[in-house]
C-alpha positions as CSV (number, residue, x, y, z in Angstrom):
1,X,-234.5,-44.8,-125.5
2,X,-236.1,-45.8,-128.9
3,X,-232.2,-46.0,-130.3
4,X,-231.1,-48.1,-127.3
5,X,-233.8,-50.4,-127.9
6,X,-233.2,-51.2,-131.5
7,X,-229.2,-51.9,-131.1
8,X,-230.4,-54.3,-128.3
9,X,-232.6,-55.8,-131.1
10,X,-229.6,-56.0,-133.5
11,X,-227.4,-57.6,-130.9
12,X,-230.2,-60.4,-130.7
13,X,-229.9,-60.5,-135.0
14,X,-226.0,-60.9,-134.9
15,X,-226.5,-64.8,-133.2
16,X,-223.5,-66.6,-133.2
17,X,-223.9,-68.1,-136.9
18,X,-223.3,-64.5,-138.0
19,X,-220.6,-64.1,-135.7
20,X,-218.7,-67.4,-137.3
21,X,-219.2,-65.7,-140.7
22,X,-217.7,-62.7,-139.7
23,X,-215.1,-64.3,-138.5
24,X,-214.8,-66.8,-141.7
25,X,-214.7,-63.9,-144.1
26,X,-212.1,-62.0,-141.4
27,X,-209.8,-64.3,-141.9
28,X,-209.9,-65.3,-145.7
29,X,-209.1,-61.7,-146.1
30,X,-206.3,-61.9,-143.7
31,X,-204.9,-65.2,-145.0
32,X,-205.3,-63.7,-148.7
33,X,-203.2,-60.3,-147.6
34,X,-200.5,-62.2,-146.0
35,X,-200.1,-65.1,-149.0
36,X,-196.8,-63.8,-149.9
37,X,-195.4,-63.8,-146.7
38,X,-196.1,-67.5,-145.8
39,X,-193.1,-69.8,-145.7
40,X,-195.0,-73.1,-147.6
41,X,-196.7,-72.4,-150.8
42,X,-200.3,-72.5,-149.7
43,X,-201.8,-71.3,-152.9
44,X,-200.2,-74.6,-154.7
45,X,-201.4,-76.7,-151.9
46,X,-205.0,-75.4,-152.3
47,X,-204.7,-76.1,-156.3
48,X,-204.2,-79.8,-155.7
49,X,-206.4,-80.3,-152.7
50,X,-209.5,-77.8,-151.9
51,X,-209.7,-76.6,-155.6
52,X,-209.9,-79.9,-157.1
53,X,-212.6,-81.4,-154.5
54,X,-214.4,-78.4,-155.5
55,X,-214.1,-79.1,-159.2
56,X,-215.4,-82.8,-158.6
57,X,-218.3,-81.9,-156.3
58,X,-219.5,-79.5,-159.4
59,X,-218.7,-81.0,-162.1
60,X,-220.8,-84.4,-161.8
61,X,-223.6,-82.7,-159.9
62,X,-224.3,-79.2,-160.8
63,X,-222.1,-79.3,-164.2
64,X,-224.1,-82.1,-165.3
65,X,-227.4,-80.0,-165.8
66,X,-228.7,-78.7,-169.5
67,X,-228.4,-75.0,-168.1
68,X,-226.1,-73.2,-166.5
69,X,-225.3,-73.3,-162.6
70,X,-225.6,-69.6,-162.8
71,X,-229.7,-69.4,-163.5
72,X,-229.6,-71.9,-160.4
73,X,-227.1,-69.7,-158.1
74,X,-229.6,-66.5,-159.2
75,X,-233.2,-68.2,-157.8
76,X,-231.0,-69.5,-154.6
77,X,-230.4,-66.0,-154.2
78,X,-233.2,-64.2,-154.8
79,X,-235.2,-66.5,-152.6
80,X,-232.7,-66.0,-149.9
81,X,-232.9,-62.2,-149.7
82,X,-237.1,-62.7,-150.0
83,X,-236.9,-64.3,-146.7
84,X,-234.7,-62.3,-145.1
85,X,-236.9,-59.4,-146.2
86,X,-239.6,-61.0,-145.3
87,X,-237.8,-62.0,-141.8
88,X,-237.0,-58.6,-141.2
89,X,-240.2,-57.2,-141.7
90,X,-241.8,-59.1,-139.2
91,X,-239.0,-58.8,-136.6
92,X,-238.4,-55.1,-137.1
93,X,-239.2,-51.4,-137.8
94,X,-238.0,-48.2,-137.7
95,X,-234.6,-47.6,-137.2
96,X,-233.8,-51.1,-135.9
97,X,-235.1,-52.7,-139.6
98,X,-232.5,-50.6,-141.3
99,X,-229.4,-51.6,-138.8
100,X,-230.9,-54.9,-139.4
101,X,-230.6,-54.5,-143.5
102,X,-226.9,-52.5,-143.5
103,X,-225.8,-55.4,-141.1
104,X,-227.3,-57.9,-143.5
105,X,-225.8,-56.6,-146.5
106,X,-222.2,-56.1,-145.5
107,X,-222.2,-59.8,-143.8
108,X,-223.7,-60.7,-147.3
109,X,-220.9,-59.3,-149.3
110,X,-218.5,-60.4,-147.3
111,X,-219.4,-64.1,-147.9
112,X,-219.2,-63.5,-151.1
113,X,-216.0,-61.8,-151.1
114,X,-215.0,-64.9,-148.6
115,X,-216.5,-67.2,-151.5
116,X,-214.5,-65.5,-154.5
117,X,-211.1,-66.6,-152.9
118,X,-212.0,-70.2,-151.6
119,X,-213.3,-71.3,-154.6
120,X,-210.8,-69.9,-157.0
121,X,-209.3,-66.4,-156.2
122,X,-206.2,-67.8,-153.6
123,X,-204.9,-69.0,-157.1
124,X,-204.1,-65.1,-158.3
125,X,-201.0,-66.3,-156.4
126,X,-199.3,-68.7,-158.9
127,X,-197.4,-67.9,-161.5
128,X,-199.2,-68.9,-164.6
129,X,-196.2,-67.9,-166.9
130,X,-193.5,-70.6,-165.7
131,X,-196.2,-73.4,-166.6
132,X,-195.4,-73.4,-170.3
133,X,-192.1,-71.4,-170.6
134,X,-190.1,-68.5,-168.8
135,X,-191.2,-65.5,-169.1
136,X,-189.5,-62.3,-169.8
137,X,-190.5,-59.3,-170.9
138,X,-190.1,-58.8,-174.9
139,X,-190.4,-56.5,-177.7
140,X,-191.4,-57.8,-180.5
141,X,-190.2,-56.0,-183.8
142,X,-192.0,-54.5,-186.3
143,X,-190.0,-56.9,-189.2
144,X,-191.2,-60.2,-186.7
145,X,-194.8,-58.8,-186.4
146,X,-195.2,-58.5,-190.5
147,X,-193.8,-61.2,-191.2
148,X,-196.3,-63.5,-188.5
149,X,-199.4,-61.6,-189.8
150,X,-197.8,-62.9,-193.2
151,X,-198.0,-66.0,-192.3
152,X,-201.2,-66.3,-190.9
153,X,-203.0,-64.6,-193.0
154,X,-201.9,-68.0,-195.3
155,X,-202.8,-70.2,-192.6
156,X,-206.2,-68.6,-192.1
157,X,-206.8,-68.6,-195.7
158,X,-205.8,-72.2,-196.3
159,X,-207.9,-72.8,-193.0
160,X,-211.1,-71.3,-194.4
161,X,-211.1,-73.0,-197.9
162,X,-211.7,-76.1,-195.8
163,X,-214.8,-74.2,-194.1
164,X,-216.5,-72.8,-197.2
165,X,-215.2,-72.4,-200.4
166,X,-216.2,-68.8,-201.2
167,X,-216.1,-65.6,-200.0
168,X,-219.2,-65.3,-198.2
169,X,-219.3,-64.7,-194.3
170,X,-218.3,-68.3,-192.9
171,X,-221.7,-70.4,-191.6
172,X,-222.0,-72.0,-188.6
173,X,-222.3,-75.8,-188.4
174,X,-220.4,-76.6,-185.6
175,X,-222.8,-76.8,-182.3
176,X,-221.5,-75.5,-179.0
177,X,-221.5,-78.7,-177.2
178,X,-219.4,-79.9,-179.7
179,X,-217.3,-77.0,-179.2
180,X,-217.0,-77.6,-175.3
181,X,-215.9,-81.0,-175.5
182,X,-213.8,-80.3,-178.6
183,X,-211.7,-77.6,-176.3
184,X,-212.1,-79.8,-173.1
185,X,-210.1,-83.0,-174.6
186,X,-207.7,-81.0,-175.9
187,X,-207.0,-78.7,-173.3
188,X,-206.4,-81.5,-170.7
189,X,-203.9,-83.4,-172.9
190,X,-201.9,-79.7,-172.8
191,X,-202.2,-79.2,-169.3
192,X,-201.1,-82.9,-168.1
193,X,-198.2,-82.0,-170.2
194,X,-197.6,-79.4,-167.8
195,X,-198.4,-81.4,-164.6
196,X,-201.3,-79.5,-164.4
197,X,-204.3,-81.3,-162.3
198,X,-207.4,-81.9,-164.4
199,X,-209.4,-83.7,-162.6
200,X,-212.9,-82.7,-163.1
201,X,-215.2,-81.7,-166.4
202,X,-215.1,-78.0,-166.5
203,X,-217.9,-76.9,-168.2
204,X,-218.7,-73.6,-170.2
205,X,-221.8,-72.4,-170.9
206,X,-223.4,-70.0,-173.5
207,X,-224.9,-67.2,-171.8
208,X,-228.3,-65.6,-172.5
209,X,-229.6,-62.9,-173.4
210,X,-227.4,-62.2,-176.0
211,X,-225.0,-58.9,-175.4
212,X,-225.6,-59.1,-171.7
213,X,-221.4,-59.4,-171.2
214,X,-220.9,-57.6,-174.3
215,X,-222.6,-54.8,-172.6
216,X,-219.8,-54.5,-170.4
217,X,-217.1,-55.0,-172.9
218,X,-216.7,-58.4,-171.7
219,X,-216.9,-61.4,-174.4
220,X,-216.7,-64.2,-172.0
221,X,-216.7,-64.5,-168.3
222,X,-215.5,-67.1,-165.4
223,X,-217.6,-66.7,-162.2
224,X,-215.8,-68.6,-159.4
225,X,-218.9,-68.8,-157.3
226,X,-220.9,-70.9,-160.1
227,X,-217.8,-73.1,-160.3
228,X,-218.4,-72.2,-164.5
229,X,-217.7,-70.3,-167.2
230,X,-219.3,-67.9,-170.0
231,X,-219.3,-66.8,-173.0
232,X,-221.7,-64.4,-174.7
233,X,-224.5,-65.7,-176.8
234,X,-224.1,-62.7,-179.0
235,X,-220.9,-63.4,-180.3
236,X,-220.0,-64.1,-183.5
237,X,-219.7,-68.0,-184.2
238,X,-216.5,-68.4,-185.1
239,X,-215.3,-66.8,-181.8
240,X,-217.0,-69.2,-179.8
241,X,-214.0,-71.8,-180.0
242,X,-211.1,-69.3,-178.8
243,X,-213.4,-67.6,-175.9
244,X,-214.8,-71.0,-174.9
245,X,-211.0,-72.3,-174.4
246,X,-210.0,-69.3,-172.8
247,X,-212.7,-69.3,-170.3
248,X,-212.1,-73.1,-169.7
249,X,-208.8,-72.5,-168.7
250,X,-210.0,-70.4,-166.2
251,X,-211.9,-72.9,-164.8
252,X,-208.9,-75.3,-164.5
253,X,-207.1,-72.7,-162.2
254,X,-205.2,-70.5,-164.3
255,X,-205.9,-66.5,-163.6
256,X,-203.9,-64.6,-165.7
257,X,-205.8,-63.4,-169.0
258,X,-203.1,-63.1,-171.4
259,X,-202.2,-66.3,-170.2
260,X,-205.8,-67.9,-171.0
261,X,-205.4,-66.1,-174.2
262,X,-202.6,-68.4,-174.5
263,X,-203.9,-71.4,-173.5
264,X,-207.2,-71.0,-175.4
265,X,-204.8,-70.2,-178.8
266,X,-203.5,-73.8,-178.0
267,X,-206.0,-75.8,-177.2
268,X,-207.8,-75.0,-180.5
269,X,-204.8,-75.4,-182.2
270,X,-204.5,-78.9,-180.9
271,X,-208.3,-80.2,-181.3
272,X,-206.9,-81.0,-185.0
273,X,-210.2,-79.6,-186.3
274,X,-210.2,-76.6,-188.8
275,X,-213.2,-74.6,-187.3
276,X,-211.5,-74.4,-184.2
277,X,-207.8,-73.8,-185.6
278,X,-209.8,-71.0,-187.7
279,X,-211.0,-69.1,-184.8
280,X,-208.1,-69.4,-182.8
281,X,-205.6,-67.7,-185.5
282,X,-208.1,-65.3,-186.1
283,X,-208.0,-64.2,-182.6
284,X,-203.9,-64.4,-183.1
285,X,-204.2,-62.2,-186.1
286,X,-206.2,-60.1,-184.8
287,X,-203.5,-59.4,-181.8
288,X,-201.0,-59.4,-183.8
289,X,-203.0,-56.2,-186.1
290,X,-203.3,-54.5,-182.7
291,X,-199.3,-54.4,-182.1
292,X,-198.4,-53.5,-185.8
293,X,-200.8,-50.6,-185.3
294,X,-199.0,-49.3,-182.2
295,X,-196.0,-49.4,-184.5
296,X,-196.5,-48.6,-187.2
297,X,-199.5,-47.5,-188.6
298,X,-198.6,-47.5,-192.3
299,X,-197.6,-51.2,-192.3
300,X,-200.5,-51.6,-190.6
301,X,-202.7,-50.4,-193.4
302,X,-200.9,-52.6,-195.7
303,X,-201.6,-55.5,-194.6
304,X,-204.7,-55.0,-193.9
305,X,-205.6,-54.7,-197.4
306,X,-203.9,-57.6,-198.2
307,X,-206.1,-60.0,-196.7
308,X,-208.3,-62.0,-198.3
309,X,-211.9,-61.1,-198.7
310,X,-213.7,-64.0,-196.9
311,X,-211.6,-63.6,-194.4
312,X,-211.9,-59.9,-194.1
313,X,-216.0,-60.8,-194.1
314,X,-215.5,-62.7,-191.0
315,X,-213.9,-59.9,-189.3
316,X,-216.4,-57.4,-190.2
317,X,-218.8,-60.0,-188.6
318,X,-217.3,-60.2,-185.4
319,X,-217.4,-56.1,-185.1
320,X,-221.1,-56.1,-186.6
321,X,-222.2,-58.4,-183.8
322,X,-219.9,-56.3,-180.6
323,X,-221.9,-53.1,-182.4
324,X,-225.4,-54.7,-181.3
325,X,-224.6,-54.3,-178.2
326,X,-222.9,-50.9,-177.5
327,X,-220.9,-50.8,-174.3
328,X,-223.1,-49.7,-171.0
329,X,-220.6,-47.8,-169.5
330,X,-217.0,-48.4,-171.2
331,X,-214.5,-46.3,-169.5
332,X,-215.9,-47.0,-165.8
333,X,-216.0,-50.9,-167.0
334,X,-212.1,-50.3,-168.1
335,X,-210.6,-48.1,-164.6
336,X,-212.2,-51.0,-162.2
337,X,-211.1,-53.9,-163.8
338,X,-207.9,-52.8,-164.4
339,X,-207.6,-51.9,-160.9
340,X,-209.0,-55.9,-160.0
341,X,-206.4,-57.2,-162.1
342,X,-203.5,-55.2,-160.7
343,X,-204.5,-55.7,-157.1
344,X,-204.3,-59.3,-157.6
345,X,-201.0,-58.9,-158.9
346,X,-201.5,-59.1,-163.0
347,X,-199.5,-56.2,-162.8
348,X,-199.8,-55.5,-166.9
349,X,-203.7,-55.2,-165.6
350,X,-206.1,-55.0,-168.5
351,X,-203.1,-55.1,-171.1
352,X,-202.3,-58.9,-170.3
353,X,-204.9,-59.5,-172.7
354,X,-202.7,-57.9,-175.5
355,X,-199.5,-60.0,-173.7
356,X,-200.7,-63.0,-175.8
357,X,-198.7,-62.5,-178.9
358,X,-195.2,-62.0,-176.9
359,X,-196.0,-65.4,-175.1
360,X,-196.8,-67.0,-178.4
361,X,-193.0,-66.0,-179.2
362,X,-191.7,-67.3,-176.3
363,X,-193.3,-70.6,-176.5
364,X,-192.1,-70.9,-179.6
365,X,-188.5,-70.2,-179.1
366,X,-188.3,-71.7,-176.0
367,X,-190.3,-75.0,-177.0
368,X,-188.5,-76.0,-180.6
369,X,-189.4,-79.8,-180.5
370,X,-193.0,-79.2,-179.2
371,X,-194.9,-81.1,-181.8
372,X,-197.5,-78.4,-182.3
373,X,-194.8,-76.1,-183.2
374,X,-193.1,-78.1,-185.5
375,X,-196.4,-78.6,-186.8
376,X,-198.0,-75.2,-186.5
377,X,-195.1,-72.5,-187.0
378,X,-192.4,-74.2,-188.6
């Protein structure tokens, strides 16, 4: 009798608000599952409709605040769940107060699952690759590899003698608001190129405490829910260009990481401004080093030592500040978001990130008269 009474209780609980949720968060999922199979492009159409209300609404409200929309999405919720505790406790007890919490808890997740795709995920379903070029699937040679490392080891050497002219580990002097605008007004001159929509102010934020992404091998991060994105406080400085742009264009609709790798290598590329240029073929080179490594590991060696000592200081910097803040738990981290990627079709996974120097090459080849490769690689 004591059991009937308490699921009579919960039926009372699940009112018809919850019942719309359900129903809400039902369907997203359905409509997300069944994306590929619909005849008009409804990811496209929520890009240049839903998605860039959303932006708007954010941007000059929210995104206009001193600290991020995060810190402000965290007390919401934690004063949310105290009165539904609080609720619960006076409503319930025994076995009733714990149907009452599971119930809670699923609905709960599954608004924010819900959340995830209406306010960024449904875009997983365009292509990011045919924005800038065609993509096709490339090896790049061990001859093409040396010879680009070659070459930017010069650039980043010429780049740094601009910064600081010795060999001590490059100072920061650039601040990151200055960074954030820097990246914005660049990046939306290279996306309107594309006919991509830009309406809005994305912002990016620094993230505190220090390490708390690094943690989870993570240097940056985009959270769809906060409409913003994040990059670690602990990093070293001069990444804070290259991961600010690649989170940004996260926040102007484009999912795939390799592809933000890409887009975050040319935005700070075009700000015309050496700090940025500096930390963007740094994170090229250091790409780059990864594939010669997988080939050859001799070659590899070589030019390593071959690189200049200031700039070599600078790298050693970026890896002295990851080691601060030692992985929590790096293989689980690794397994589940490969598995996010792939089951929202980056089907590379967590090597897209790597993907960047292959789409670099196609750009190139495939864009001869863009002005920034005329400038930049020619």
């Amino acid at each position: 009798m004591l059991i009937i009474h308490d699921m009579r209780n919960l039926q009372k609980v699940i009112n018809k608000f919850d019942f719309c949720l359900t129903v809400w968060v039902l369907a997203t999922l359905v409509l997300n599952s069944l994306m590929h199979y619909i005849a008009f492009d409804f990811a496209s159409i929520y890009l240049h409709s839903l998605f860039q209300f959303i932006r708007v609404v954010h941007d000059y409200t929210l995104g206009l605040f001193p600290i991020p929309s995060l810190y402000i999405a965290i007390v919401v919720l934690i004063s949310i769940l105290y009165l539904y505790i609080k609720r619960s406790f006076y409503l319930f007890s025994g076995v009733s107060l714990y149907l009452y919490f599971f119930w809670k808890l699923i609905l709960g997740l599954g608004v924010m699952v819900a959340l995830f795709y209406w306010t960024w995920g449904f875009l997983y379903h365009i292509d990011n690759h045919r924005i800038a070029y065609q993509y096709e699937k490339v090896q790049l040679s061990e001859q093409y590899i040396c010879d680009e490392v070659q070459s930017v080891q010069l650039k980043l050497d010429a780049l740094r003698s601009q910064l600081q002219d010795d060999t001590l580990k490059l100072q920061q002097s650039y601040s990151f608001k200055k960074i954030e605008d820097s990246n914005r007004l660049a990046q939306e001159v290279i996306l309107k190129s594309w006919a991509w929509p830009t309406i809005g102010k994305v912002r990016v934020r620094k993230l505190q405490p220090s390490g708390f992404l690094m943690r989870f091998s993570a240097s940056g991060i985009y959270i769809p829910h906060t409409i913003e994105g994040h990059i670690d406080a602990g990093l070293y400085h001069v990444q804070h260009p290259f991961t600010a742009a690649h989170e940004m264009a996260h926040g102007y609709g484009f999912t795939d990481e390799g592809f933000c790798n890409f887009v975050g290598f040319v935005t700070c590329l075009a700000t015309e401004d050496a700090y940025h240029q500096y930390s963007a073929w740094l994170a090229y080179y250091r790409y780059l080093m990864n594939d010669l490594y997988r080939q050859n590991k001799m070659a590899y060696y070589d030019m390593r030592r071959s690189l200049s000592i200031g700039v070599r200081k600078d790298i050693a910097a970026i890896y002295e500040h990851i080691d601060r803040y030692p992985d929590f738990f790096p293989k689980a981290r690794e397994v589940v978001y490969d598995q996010y990627l792939k089951s929202h079709g980056v089907k590379e996974g967590i090597v897209s990130y790597s993907l960047m120097t292959e789409m670099v090459y196609l750009w190139k080849i495939q864009n001869p008269r863009n002005q920034l490769v005329i400038k930049h690689f020619d």
